[in-house]
C-alpha positions as CSV (number, residue, x, y, z in Angstrom):
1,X,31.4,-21.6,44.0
2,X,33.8,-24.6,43.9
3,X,31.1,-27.4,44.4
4,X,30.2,-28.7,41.1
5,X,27.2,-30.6,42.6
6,X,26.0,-27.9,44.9
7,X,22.6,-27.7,42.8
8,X,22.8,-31.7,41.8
9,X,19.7,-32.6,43.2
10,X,18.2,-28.8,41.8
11,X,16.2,-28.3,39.2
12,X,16.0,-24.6,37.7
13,X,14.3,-22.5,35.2
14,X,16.1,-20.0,33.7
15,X,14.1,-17.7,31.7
16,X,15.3,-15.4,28.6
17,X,18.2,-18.1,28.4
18,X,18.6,-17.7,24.7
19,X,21.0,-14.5,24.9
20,X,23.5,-12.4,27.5
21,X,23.0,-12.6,31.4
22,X,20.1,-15.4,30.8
23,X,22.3,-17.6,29.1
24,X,25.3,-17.0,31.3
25,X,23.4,-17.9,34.2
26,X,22.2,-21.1,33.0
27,X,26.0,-21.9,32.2
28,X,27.0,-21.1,35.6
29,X,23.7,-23.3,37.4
30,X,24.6,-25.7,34.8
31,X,28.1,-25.7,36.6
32,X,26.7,-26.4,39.9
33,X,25.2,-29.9,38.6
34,X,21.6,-27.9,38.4
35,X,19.2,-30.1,36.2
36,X,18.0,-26.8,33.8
37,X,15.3,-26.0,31.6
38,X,15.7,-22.9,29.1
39,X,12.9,-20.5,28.8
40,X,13.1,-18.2,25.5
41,X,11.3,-17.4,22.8
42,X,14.0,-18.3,20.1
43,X,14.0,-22.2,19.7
44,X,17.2,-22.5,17.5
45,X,18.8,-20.6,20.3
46,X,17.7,-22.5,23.0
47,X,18.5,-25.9,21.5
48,X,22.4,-24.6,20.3
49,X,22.4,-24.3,24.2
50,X,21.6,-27.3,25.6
51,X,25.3,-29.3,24.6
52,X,27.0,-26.4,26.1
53,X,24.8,-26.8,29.1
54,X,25.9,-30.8,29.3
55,X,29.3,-29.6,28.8
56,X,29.3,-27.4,31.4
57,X,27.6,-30.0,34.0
58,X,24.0,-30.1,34.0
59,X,22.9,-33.1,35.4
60,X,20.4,-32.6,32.4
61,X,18.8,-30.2,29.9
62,X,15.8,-29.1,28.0
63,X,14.8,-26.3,26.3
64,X,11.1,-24.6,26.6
65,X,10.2,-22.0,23.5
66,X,7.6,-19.9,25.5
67,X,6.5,-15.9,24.9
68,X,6.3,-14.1,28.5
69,X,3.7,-12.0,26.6
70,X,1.8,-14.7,26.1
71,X,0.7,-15.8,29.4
72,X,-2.4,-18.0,28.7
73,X,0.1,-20.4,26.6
74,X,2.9,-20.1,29.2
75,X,1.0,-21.4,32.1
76,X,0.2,-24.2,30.0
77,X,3.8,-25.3,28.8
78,X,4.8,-24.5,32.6
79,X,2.2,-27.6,33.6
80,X,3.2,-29.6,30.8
81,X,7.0,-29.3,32.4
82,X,6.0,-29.6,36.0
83,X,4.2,-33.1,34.4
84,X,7.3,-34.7,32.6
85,X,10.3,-33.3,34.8
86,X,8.8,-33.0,38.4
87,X,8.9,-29.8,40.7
88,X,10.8,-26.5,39.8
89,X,13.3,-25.3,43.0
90,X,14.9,-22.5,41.4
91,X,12.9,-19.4,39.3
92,X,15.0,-17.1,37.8
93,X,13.1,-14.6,35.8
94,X,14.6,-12.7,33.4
95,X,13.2,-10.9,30.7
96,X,14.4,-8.0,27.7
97,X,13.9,-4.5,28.7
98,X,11.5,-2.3,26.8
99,X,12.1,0.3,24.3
100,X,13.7,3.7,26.0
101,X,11.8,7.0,25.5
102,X,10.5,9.8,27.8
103,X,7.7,8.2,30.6
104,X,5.2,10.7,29.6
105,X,5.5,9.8,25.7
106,X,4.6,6.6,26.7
107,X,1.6,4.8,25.5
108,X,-0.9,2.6,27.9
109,X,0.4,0.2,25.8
110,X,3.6,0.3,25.9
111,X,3.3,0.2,30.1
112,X,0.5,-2.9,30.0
113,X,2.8,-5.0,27.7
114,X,5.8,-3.9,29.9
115,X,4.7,-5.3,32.9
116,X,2.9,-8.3,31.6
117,X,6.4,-9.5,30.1
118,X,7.8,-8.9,33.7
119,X,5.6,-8.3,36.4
120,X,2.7,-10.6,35.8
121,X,4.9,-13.1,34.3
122,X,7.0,-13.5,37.0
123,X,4.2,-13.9,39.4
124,X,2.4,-16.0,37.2
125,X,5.3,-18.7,37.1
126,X,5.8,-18.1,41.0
127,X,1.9,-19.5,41.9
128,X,3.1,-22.1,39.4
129,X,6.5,-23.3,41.1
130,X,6.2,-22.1,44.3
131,X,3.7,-24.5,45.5
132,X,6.4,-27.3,44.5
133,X,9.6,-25.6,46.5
134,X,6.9,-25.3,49.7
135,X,6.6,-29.1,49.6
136,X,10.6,-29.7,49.1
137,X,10.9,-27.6,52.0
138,X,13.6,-25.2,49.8
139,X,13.6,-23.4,46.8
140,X,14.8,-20.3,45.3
141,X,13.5,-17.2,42.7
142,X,15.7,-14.7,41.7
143,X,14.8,-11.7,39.5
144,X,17.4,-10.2,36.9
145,X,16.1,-6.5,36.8
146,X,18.2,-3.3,36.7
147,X,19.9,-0.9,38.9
148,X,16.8,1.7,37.9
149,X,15.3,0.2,41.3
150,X,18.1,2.6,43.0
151,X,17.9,5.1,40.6
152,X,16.1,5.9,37.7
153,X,18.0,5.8,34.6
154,X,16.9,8.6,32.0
155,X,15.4,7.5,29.2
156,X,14.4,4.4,30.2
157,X,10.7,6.0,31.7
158,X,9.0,2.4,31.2
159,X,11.8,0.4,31.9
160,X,12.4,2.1,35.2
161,X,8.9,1.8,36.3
162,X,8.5,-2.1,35.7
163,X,11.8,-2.6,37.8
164,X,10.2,-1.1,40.6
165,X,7.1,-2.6,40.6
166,X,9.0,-5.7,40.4
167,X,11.5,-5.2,43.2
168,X,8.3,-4.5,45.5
169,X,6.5,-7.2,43.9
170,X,9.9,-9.3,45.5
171,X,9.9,-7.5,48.6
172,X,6.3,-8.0,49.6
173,X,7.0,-12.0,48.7
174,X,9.8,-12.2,50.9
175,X,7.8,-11.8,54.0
176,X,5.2,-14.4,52.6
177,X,7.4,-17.2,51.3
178,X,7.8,-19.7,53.8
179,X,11.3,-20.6,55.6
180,X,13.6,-22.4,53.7
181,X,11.8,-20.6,50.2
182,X,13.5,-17.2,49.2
183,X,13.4,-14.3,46.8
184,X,15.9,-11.8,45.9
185,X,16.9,-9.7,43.0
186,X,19.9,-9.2,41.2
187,X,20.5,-5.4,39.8
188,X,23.1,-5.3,36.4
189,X,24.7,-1.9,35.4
190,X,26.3,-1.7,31.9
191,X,26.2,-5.1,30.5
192,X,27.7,-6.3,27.6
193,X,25.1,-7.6,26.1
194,X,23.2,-7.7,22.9
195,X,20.6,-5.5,24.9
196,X,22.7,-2.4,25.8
197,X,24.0,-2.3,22.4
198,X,21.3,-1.9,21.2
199,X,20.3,0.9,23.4
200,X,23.4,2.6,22.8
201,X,22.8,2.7,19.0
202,X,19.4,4.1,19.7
203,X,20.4,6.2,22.4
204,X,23.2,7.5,19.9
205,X,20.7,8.4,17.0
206,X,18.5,10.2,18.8
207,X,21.4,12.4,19.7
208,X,22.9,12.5,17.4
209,X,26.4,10.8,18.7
210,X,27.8,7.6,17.9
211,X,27.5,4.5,19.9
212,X,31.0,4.2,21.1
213,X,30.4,7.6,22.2
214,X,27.5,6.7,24.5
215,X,29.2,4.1,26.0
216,X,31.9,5.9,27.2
217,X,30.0,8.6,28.4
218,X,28.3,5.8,30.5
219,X,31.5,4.3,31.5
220,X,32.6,7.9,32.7
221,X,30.3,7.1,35.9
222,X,31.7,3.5,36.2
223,X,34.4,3.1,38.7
224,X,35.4,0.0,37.5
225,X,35.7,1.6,34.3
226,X,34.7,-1.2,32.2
227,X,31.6,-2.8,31.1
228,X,29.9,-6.0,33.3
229,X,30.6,-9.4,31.7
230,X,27.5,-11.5,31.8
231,X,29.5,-14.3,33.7
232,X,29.9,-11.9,36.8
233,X,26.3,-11.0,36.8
234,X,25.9,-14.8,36.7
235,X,28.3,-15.7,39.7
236,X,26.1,-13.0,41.8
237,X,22.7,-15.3,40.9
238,X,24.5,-18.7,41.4
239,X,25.6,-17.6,44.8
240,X,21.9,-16.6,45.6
241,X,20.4,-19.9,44.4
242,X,22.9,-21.6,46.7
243,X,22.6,-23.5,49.7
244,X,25.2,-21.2,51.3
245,X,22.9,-18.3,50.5
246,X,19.2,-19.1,52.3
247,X,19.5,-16.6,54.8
248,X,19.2,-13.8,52.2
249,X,15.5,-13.3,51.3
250,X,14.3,-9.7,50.1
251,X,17.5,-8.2,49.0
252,X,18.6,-6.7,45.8
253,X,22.2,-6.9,44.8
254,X,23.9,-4.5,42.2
255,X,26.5,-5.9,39.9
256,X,27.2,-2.5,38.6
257,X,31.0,-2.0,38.9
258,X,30.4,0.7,41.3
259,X,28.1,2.9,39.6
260,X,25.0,3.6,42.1
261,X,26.1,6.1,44.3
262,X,23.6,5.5,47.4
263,X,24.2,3.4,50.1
């Protein structure tokens, strides 16, 4: 994306903005001359953003503390920002991933709060917004979920079942959005981010290994034989929220160096 003003007449929410893929890709919509608002739950975070945001291009730039797990509150602060800074055209949710562990250790729970964070927030904020993309004839939503949508990563028994509720959640809104309105997901392998660092340290003491030792054995199954920067992950999600991209509506697109092995 050479454009700088591609988006300049955009405005976006970016959710989970404070940290890793979230934050890159409200750099990179930044970039594009997107007017953004940051959605996370750490304030001090949100608001160290916003100059760096400027900096990089936004045509503006706010920041919105909000808990996905709070839903009543959320819907409120989402009308409160619809009121002061006019329609939303591009959605892009993105929240943390649960703790791992075995599915069948997993509590109720553990699955209810898992899919309120992602699932029922996401839709939530899409009856919000949608409504204003339908009447600017354009607008955009694009979920940040996992490659677990493909395959099932073990380990991850919660995560991996929220991911696909959400990439049919996406699917079945593709064929209801209306032309010129479109959905898609974007699907990260290993990402360095503050997330898989912490899974490798828990995946390493429960067996037993070290984290560096995880992480290569991940890596092993990584053509590209690195980890994914959160900048590349980004790219993939500016492109989508393009202008250049409205014929793509209902697809999900791995940025996993190569690792899925379907077709």
């Amino acid at each position: 994306m050479s454009d700088r003003s591609s988006l300049s007449d955009k405005h976006a929410l970016v959710c989970g903005a404070s940290a890793g893929i979230g934050r890159a890709t409200a750099l990179a919509l930044a970039a594009q001359g997107a007017r953004v608002t940051v959605l996370a739950r750490r304030a001090d975070r949100l608001e160290a953003l916003i100059p760096a945001l400027l900096d990089a291009g936004a045509a503006s730039a706010r920041a919105l503390t909000a808990d996905l797990d709070d839903r009543a509150d959320l819907a409120q602060r989402i009308e409160s920002l619809l009121a002061l800074a006019g329609p939303v055209h591009i959605l892009i949710n993105n929240a943390g991933g649960p703790p791992g562990g075995p599915l069948l250790q997993a509590t109720e729970e553990a699955l209810l709060t898992a899919l309120g964070r992602h699932l029922l927030a996401s839709h939530l904020l899409a009856q919000k917004l949608v409504p204003g993309m339908v009447e600017a004839g354009w607008g955009r939503i694009v979920n940040i979920i996992s490659t677990s949508v493909y395959e099932p990563i073990a380990g991850l028994g919660v995560s991996n079942t929220t991911r696909g509720a959400m990439a049919s959640w996406a699917k079945s809104l593709a064929n209801e959005l209306p032309p010129g309105v479109t959905i898609n997901n974007v699907l990260p392998g290993f990402t360095d981010t503050e997330r898989l660092s912490s899974l490798a340290e828990a995946r390493a003491t429960s067996a037993g290994s070290t984290a560096d030792a995880i992480r290569a054995d991940w890596l092993a199954g990584v053509p590209e034989g690195r980890l994914i920067r959160a900048e590349e992950t980004a790219a993939a999600v500016a492109f989508l929220v393009s202008p250049a991209a409205g014929a793509i509506r209902g697809v999900s697109l791995q940025v996993d160096g190569g690792r899925m092995r379907s077709i």
